[in-house]
N, C-alpha and C positions, 0 to 999 in steps of 0.2 A: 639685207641681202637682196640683189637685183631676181628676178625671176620671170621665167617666162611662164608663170603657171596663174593662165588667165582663159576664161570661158572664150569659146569663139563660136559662139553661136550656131551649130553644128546644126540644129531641126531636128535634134535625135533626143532622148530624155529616157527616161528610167524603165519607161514602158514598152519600148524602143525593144526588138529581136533580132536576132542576128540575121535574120532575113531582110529584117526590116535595114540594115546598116548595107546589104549586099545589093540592095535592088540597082538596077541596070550596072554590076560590078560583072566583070568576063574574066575569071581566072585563069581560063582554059589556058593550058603548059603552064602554069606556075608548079611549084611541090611548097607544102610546107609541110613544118614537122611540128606536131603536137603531142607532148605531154602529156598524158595523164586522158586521151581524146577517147578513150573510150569509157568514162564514168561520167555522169556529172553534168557541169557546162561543159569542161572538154567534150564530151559526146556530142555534144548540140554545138561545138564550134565545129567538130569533125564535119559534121551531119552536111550543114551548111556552107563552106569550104568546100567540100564537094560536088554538093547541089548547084554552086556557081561557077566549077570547072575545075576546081585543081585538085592533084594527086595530090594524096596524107599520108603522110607516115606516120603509121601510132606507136611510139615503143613503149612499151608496158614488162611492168615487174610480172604479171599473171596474164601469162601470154592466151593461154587457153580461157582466162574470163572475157579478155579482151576480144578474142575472135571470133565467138559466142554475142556480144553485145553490139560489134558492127556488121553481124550478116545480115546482107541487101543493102550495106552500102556499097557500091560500087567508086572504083579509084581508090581505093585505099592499100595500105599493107602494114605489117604488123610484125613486129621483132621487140625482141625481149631487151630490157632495161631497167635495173634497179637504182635507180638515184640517191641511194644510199651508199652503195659498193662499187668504190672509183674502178677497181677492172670491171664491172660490168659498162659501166661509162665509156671506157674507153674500150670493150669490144664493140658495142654501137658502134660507137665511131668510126671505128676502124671499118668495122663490115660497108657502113656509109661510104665511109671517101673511096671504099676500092670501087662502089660502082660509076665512078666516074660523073656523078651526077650534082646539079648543082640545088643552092637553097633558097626560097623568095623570102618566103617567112619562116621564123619558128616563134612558135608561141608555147612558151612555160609554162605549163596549167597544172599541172603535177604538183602534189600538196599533200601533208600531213596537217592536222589542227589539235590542240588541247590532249594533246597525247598524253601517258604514264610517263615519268621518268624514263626514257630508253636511250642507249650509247650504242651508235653504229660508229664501222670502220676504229680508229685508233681511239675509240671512247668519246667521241664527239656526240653532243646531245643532238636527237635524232631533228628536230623539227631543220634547228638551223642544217645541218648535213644533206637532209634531203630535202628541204624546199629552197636553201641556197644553195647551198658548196654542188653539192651533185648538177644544178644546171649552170652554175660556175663553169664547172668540167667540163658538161657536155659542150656549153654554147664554144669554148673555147676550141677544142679537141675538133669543133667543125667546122671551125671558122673558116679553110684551107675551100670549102662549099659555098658558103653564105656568100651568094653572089655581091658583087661590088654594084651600085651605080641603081640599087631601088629593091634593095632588102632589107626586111624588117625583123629585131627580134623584140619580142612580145613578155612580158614579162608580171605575170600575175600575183598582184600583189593583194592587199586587204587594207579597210579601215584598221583593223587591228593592229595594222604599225602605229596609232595612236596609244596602242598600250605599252610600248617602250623604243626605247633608242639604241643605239647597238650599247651592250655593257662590254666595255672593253677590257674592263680588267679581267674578265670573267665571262666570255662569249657561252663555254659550253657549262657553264651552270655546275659547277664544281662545288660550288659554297651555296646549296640550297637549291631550291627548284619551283620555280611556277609557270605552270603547264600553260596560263592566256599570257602573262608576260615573256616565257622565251617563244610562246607564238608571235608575239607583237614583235620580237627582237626580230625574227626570221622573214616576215614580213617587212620591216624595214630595210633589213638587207636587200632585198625584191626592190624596192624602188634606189637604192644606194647604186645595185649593178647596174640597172638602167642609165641611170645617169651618165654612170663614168665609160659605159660601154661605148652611148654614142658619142663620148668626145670622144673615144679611142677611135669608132667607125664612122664619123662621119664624112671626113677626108675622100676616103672611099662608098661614101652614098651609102652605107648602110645607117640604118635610125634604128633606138630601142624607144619603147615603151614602158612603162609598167602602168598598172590598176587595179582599181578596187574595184570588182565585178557585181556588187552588193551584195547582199544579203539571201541567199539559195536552199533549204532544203535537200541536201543530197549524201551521199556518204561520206562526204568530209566529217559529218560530224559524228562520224561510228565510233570515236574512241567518249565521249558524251555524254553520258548517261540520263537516263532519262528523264530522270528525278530535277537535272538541273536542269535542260532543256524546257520544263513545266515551269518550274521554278523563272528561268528567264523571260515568261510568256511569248516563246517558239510553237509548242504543240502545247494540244491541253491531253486532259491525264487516258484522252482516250489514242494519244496517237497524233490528231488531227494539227496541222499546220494552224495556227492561228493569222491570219490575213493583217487583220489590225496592225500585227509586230510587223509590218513591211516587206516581208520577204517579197521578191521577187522568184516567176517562174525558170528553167533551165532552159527555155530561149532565151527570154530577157537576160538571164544571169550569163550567157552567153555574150554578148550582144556587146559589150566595151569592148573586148578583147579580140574582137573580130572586129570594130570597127577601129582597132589601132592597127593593125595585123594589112587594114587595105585599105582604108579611107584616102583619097587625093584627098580629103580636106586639109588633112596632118603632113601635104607634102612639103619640106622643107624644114619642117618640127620634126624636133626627137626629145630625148631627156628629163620628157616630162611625167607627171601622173594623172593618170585622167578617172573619172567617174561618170554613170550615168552618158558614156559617149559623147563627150567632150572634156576639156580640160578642164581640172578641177583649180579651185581657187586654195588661196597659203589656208590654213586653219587655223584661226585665232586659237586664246588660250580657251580651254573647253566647249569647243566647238566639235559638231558630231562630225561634219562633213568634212571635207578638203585633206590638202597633205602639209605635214606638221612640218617645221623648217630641221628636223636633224635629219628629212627621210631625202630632203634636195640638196644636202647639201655637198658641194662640190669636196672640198679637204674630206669630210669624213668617206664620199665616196669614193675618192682616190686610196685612203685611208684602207677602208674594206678590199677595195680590190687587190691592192696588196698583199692583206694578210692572207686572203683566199688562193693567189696564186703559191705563196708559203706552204699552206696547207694542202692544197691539193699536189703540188707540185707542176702545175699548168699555166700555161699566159702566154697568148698567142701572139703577144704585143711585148713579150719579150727581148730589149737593144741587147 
């Protein structure tokens, strides 16, 4: 399979912050809307996004945690969203497009990981519902905004789509459950909508993204218990982040998805997966890095989009 997913030498690398990806970048009048922007990296993609001029919209399931965790940033606003529960989705949206406003970027940051067994909406297993189908929804539901001619949508994915490929017979885990493999499934979806987004957008100048942000210390991993997080040599038994394991900080861990989000590097590129702030390479067979050939691929990602628009009942690209 042909691919465009080849380094291009960027000057940016692992150690790299979202500041460090913005420097002489002027956002001022741009909007974008972020995901998940008040926890996490998303709070430090919020943070910085701001910091270089543009208005954010944060829409958060815990409105009142979120408004709490961006006071003193200024440019921002804050409206409720459950990525789980398609009318919450689509009253976002709605409240969006009446203001008449348009969209630069949005960037996907919104995530569940390694969750319990849980069924949102019609019984759909929650990771794939709410770290795909729900920004499925949204991204569509606002497409009608996503300005034409140099809008980007962002789309945050994980190494851990190397732990599975979509299982089609059996997306929401009917026949069994494993809480890193349908993480890996969901995560792969994340690069699948990418893909097939920006063949849908790029006609009209919009580009997607997706990426693996590395590896961060943050509340994603609350459903995780501690016991295996020691066990993985993440923290040791007092708490303590262990450095060795590679984690990166929430600027760093910031820092791809805000340089996919605005980089001129990536103008003309979309549908790619990138790492480490710049594009990542195919990933041989058991290879830690790169993007595995079912997560680019073009059929399966057509494939996905479809059955998404099925399910959600949404596709803005609807003949």
């Amino acid at each position: 399979m042909s691919t465009a997913q080849h380094k291009i030498g960027s000057g940016f690398g692992a150690p790299s912050t979202a500041d460090d990806v913005l420097q002489g970048i002027d956002l001022t009048g741009k909007l974008a809307i972020v995901t998940g922007g008040y926890s996490g990296i998303g709070l430090e993609a919020t943070r910085a996004l701001t910091e270089a001029g543009a208005h954010v919209v944060v829409p958060a399931r815990r409105r009142a945690t979120a408004e709490e965790a961006l006071t003193g940033l200024g440019g921002v606003e804050v409206d409720e969203l459950d990525l789980g529960d398609l009318e919450s989705v689509r009253g976002f949206a709605e409240r969006f497009l009446a203001s008449g406003r348009n969209i630069d970027i949005v960037i996907d940051s919104a995530g569940i990981m390694a969750c319990p067994e849980t069924r949102v909406g019609p019984g759909w297993e929650a990771q794939f519902a709410t770290n795909h189908l729900g920004h499925f929804a949204l991204v569509n539901r606002l497409w009608p905004a996503i300005a034409p001619g140099g809008a980007r949508v962002v789309s945050v994915s994980s190494r851990a789509h190397h732990f599975s490929g979509m299982r089609w017979d059996d997306v929401h885990w009917s026949q069994g459950y494993d809480k890193w493999e349908a993480y890996g499934q969901a995560k792969t979806a994340n690069v699948l909508f990418a893909v097939h987004l920006d063949k849908l957008g790029r006609d009209a100048g919009v580009r997607a993204f997706s990426l693996h942000p590395g590896g961060i210390i943050t509340p994603l991993q609350r459903h995780i218990p501690k016991e295996e997080m020691v066990e993985r040599g993440w923290i040791d038994e007092a708490g303590n982040v262990l450095n060795p394991a590679g984690f990166k900080t929430p600027p760093q861990g910031a820092a791809t998805q805000v340089w996919a989000a605005t980089s001129p590097q990536l103008d003309g590129l979309g549908g790619v997966y990138l790492e480490d702030c710049d594009i990542a390479e195919p990933a041989p067979e058991d290879a830690v890095n790169g993007v595995k050939d079912w997560a680019i691929d073009p059929e399966q990602a057509a494939r996905l989009w479809d059955l998404s628009a099925e399910l959600t009942g949404v596709n803005a690209f609807a003949r």
